[in-house]
C-alpha positions in Angstrom: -13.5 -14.3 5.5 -11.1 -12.0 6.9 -11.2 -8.2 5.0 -8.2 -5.3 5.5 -8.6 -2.2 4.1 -5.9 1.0 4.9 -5.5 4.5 3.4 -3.2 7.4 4.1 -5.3 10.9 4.4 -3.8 13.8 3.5 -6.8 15.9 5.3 -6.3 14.0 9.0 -2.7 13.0 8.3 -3.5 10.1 9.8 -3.2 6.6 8.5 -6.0 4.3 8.9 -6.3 0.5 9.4 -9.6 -1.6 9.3 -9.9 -5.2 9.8 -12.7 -7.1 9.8 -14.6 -10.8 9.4 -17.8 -11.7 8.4 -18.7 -13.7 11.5 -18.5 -11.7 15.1 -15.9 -12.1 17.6 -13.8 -13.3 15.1 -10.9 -11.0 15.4 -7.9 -12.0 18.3 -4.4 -10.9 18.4 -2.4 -7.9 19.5 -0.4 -4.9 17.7 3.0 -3.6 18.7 5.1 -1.0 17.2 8.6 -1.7 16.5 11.8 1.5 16.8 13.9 1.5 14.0 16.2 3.9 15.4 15.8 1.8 19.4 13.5 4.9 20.2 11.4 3.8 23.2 7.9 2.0 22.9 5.4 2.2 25.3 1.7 0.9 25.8 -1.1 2.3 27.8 -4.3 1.7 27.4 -5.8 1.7 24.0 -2.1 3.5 22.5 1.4 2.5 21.6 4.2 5.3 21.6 7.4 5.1 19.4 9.6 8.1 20.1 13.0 9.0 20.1 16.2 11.2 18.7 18.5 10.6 16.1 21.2 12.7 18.8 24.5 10.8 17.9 23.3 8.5 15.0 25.9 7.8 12.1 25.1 6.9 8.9 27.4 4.4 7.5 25.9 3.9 4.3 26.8 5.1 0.4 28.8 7.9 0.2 29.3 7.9 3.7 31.6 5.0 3.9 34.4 7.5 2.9 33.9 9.0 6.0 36.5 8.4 8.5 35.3 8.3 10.9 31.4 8.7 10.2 30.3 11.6 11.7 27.4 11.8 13.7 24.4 14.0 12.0 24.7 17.6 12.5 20.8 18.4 12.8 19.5 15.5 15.3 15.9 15.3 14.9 13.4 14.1 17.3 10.6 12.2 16.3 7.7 9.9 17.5 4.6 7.8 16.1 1.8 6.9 18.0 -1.0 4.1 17.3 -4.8 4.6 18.6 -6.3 0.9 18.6 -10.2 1.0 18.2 -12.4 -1.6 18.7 -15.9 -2.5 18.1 -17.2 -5.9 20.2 -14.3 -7.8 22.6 -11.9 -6.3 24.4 -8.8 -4.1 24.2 -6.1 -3.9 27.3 -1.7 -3.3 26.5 -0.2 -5.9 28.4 3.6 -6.1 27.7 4.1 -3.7 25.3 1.5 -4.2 23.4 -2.3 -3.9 23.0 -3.6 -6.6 22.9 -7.4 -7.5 21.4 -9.6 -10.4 21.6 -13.0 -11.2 20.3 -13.7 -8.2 18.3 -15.9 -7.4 15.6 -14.0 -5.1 14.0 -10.4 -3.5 14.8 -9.2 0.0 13.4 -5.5 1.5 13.8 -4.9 4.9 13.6 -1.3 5.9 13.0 0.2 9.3 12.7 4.0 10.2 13.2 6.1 13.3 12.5 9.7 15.1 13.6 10.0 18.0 14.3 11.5 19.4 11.0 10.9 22.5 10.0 11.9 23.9 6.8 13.4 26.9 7.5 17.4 27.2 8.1 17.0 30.6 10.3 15.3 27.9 12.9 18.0 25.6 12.6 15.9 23.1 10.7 13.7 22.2 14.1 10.6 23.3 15.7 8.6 22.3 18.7 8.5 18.1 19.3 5.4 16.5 17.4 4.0 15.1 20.8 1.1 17.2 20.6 0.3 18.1 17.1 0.4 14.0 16.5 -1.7 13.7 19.7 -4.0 16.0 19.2 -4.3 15.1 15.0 -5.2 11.4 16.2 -7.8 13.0 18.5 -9.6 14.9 15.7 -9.5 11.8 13.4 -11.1 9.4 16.5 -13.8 11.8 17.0 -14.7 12.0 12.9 -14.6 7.7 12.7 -13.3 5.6 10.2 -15.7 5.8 7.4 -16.4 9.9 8.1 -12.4 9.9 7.4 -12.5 7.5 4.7 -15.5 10.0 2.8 -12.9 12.6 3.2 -9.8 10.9 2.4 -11.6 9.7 -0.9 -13.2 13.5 -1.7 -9.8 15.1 -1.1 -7.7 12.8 -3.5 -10.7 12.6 -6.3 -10.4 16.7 -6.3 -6.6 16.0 -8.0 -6.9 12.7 -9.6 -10.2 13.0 -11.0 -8.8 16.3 -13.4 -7.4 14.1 -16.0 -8.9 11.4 -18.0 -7.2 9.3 -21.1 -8.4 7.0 -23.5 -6.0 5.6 -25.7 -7.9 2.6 -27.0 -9.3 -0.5 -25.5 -7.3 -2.5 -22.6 -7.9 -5.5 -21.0 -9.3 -4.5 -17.4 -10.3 -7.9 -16.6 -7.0 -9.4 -16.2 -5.4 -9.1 -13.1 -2.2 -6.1 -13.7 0.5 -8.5 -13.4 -0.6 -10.5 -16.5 -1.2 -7.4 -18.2 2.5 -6.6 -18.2 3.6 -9.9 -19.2 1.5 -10.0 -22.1 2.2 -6.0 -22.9 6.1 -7.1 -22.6 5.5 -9.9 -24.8 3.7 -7.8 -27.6 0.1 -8.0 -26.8 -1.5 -4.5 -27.4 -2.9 -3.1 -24.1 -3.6 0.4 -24.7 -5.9 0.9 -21.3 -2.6 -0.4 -19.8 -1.0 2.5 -21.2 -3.4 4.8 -19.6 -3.4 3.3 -16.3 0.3 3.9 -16.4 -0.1 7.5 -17.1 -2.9 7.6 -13.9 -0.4 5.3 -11.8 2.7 8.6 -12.5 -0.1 11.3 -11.3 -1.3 8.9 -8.0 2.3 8.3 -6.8 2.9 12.5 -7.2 -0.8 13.1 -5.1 0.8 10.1 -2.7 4.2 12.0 -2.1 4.1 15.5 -2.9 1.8 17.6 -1.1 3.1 20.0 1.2 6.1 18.8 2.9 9.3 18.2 1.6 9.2 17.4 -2.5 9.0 13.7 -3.6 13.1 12.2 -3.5 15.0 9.3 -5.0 13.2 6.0 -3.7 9.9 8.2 -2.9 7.7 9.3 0.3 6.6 5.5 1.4 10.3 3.7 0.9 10.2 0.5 3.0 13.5 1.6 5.0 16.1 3.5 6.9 19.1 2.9 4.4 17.3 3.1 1.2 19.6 3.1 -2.2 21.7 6.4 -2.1 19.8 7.8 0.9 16.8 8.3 -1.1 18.4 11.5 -1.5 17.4 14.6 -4.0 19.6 13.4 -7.1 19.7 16.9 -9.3 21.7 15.0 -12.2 18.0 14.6 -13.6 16.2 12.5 -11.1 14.4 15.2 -8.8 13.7 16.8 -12.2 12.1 14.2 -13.8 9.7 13.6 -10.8 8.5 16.8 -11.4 7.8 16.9 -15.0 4.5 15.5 -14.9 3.3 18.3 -12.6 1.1 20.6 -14.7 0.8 18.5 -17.6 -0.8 16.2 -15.9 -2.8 18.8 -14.0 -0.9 18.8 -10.5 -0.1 22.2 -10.1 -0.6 22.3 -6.2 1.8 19.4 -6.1 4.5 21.4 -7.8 4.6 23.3 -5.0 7.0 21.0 -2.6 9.4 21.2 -5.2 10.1 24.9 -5.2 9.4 25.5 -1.4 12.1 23.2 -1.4 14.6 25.1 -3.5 13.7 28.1 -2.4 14.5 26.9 1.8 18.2 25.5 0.8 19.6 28.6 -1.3 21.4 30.2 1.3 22.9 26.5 1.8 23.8 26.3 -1.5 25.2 29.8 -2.0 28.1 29.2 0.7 29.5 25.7 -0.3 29.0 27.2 -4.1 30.8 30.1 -2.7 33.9 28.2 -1.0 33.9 26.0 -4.0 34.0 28.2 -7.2 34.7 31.8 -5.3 31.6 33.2 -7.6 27.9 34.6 -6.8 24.9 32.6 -7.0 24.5 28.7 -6.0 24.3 25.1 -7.9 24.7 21.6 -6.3 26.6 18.4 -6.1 24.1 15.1 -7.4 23.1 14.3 -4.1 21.0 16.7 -2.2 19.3 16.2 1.8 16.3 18.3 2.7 18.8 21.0 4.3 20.4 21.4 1.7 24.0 19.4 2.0 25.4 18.3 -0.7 27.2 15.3 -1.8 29.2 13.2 -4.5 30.5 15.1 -7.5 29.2 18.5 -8.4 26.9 18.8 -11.4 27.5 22.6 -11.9 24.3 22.9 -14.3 22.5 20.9 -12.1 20.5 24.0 -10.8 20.2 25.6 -13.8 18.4 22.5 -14.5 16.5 22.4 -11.5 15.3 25.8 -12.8 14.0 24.3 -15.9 11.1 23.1 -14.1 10.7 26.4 -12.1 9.8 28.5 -15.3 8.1 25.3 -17.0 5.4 26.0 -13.7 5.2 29.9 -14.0 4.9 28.9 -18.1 1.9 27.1 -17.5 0.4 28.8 -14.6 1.5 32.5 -15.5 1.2 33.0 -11.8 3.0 36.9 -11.4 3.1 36.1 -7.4 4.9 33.0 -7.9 7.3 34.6 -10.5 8.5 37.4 -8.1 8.2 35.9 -5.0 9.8 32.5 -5.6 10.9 31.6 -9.2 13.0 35.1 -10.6 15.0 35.3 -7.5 16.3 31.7 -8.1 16.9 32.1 -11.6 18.6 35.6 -11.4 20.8 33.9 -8.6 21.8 30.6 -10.7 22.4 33.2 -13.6 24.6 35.0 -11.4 26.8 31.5 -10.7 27.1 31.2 -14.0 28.0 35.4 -15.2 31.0 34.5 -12.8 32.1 31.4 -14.3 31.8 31.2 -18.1 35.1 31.4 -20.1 35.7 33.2 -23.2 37.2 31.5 -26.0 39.5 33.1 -27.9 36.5 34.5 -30.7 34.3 35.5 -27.5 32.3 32.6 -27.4 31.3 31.5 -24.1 32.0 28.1 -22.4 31.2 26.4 -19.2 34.6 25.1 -17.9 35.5 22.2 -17.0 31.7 20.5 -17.4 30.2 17.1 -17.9 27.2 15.2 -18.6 26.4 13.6 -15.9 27.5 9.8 -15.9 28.6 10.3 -19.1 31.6 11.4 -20.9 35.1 13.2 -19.8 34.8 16.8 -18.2 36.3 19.4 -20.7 35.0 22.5 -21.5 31.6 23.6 -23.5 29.7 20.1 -23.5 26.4 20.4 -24.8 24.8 19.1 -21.6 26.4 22.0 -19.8 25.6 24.7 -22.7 22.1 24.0 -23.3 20.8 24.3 -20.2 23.1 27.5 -19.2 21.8 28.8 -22.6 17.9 27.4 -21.3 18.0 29.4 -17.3 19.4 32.8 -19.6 16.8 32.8 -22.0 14.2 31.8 -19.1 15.1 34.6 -16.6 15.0 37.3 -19.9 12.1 36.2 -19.7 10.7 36.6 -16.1 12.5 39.9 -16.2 10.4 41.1 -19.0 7.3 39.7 -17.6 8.0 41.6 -14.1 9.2 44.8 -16.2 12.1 44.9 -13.9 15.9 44.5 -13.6 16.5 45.7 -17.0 20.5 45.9 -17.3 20.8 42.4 -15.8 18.2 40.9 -18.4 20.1 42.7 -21.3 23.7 41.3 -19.9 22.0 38.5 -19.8 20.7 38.4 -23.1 23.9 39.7 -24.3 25.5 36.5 -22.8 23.0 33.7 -23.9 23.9 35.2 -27.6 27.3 34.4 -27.0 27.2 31.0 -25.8 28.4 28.5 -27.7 25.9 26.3 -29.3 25.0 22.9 -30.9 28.1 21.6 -33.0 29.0 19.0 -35.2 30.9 16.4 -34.1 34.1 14.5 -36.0 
């Protein structure tokens, strides 16, 4: 009976491999590492080593087909992944680009890779190579052991997951999940389904958002290197949505990504919003990358929606130091984008021009998509203005302004 068992840890950032039977010497084969990107592989001793560039790679995927040519990527970052192969009983040599064992006990992988992204434009995106902070990561998590890093692993995830607890009636536990669905689809009450759905939203937001870049489109552990729409930061609701589970569910550390990630693209953002719409301030096309580029059609209340979830965190933390530091700047800034650009209707009411809701309906001025949340980062940076006692004339234009927007209406 063969058993593998694997877990990512966020403490080691390392992922960890066991394999094991339950008679000895049972364990032959060999592991190799393969380069998506043609990096080069190489095997010496008990360690494989994947690194490489992305110097001169095109893209020729989604939105990038209308390129003509496709370009090569702008910021080229380095990267590399290295695999420790650990062994208990047998042996362990690399022989032809691989390691091969034979006869072991037991076999453990440890795997950690990294770029050398840094998120910060004033570097140019880049920092030093990840050689040694991966070598010297896989190091540490050799000397602890598999089961001392399991321990930890476990104790580090259960501090998050373990916050929460639902009960929403009885389930069926012992039924595998995939019958569970079929029968839930099909009308059979499961409420412990239910729950486990709930627990299943806050484990993949622990699995993908903790330091780092935020969670995107097709998540932290998508299977490939041309994912649908570039696993890109989609700001026409679907970075949002990721996010609005964070303190409700009791994730408030995982929040964080999110705005770090804002916050490190706004100067980005304020000069294509500035060649664009010749205003103050920033907002976003749908598709955003991790520096901040922006692509497909502009959703011009797509930041002021991506400040919804900004204030919803200082609204449930009331964390001053996160109010000044991070969240008031980018909601006075989006305010700014949009002081510049509403129109005045003949009466004085105020309209976004030339607006949409996104992947629905004609652009034209005053939709409600565009007017509620315009009316939603107003009312939200009165507030934070108030709460910082600070910036008084601003919050009262602004307050001024949301008053004037135009609101709800009833349709023919």
């Amino acid at each position: 009976t063969y058993t593998r068992e694997a877990f990512a840890s966020h403490p080691a950032n390392v992922m960890a491999f066991r394999f094991t039977a339950d008679r000895p010497g049972a364990l032959t084969g060999s592991v190799a590492l393969s380069d998506m990107h043609k990096g080069k592989v190489v095997a010496a001793g008990n360690r494989l080593t994947s690194s490489g560039s992305l110097a001169g790679y095109q893209y020729k995927e989604g939105s990038a087909q209308a390129e003509s040519p496709p370009q090569p990527y702008g910021i080229a970052l380095d990267y590399e992944a290295q695999v420790v192969v650990l062994h208990d009983g047998g042996t362990v040599q690399a022989e032809e680009g691989r390691i091969r064992f034979e006869g072991a006990h037991q076999i453990t992988l440890l795997l950690n890779a990294g770029t050398d992204f840094v998120q910060d434009r004033a570097q140019g995106w880049r920092g030093a190579h990840p050689h040694a902070r991966i070598t010297a990561q896989l190091e540490a998590a050799e000397r602890a052991g598999y089961d001392a890093l399991r321990a930890a692993h476990i104790a580090d995830y259960r501090t998050l997951y373990d916050r929460v607890t639902l009960d929403l009636g009885p389930g069926a536990p012992q039924r595998p999940t995939d019958q569970r669905l079929i029968r839930h689809a099909g009308g059979e009450p499961d409420r412990g389904l239910e729950a486990l759905v709930f627990q299943y939203g806050r484990y993949l937001l622990i699995a993908s958002s903790r330091g780092g870049l935020p969670a995107n489109l097709q998540g932290l552990w998508n299977d490939s290197i041309r994912p649908p729409w570039r696993s890109a930061y989609h700001t026409d609701v679907n970075v949002q949505m990721n996010y609005w589970l964070a303190d409700p569910a009791n994730l408030s550390e995982c929040f964080q990504p999110y705005a770090n990630w804002l916050n490190s693209i706004r100067e980005v953002r304020k000069a294509a919003t500035r060649e664009a719409f010749k205003t103050r301030g920033w907002t976003m096309r749908a598709e955003n990358g991790a520096f901040g580029g922006s692509t497909w059609q502009w959703v011009e209340s797509g930041s002021a929606w991506c400040m919804q979830n900004i204030w919803d965190h200082y609204a449930f933390t009331r964390d001053q130091d996160y109010l000044r530091t991070l969240a008031y700047p980018m909601l006075k800034e989006v305010c700014e984008f949009w002081l510049d650009r509403l129109k005045a209707l003949p009466d004085g009411t105020l309209v976004a021009p030339n607006g949409y809701s996104p992947e629905h309906g004609p652009r034209e001025d005053g939709v409600s998509h565009d007017q509620q949340l315009i009316w939603d980062v107003f009312n939200n940076a009165v507030e934070a203005a108030d709460a910082l006692g600070m910036d008084r004339a601003f919050r009262d234009d602004l307050a001024a302004k949301r008053d004037r927007l135009l609101g709800p209406q009833i349709g023919k």
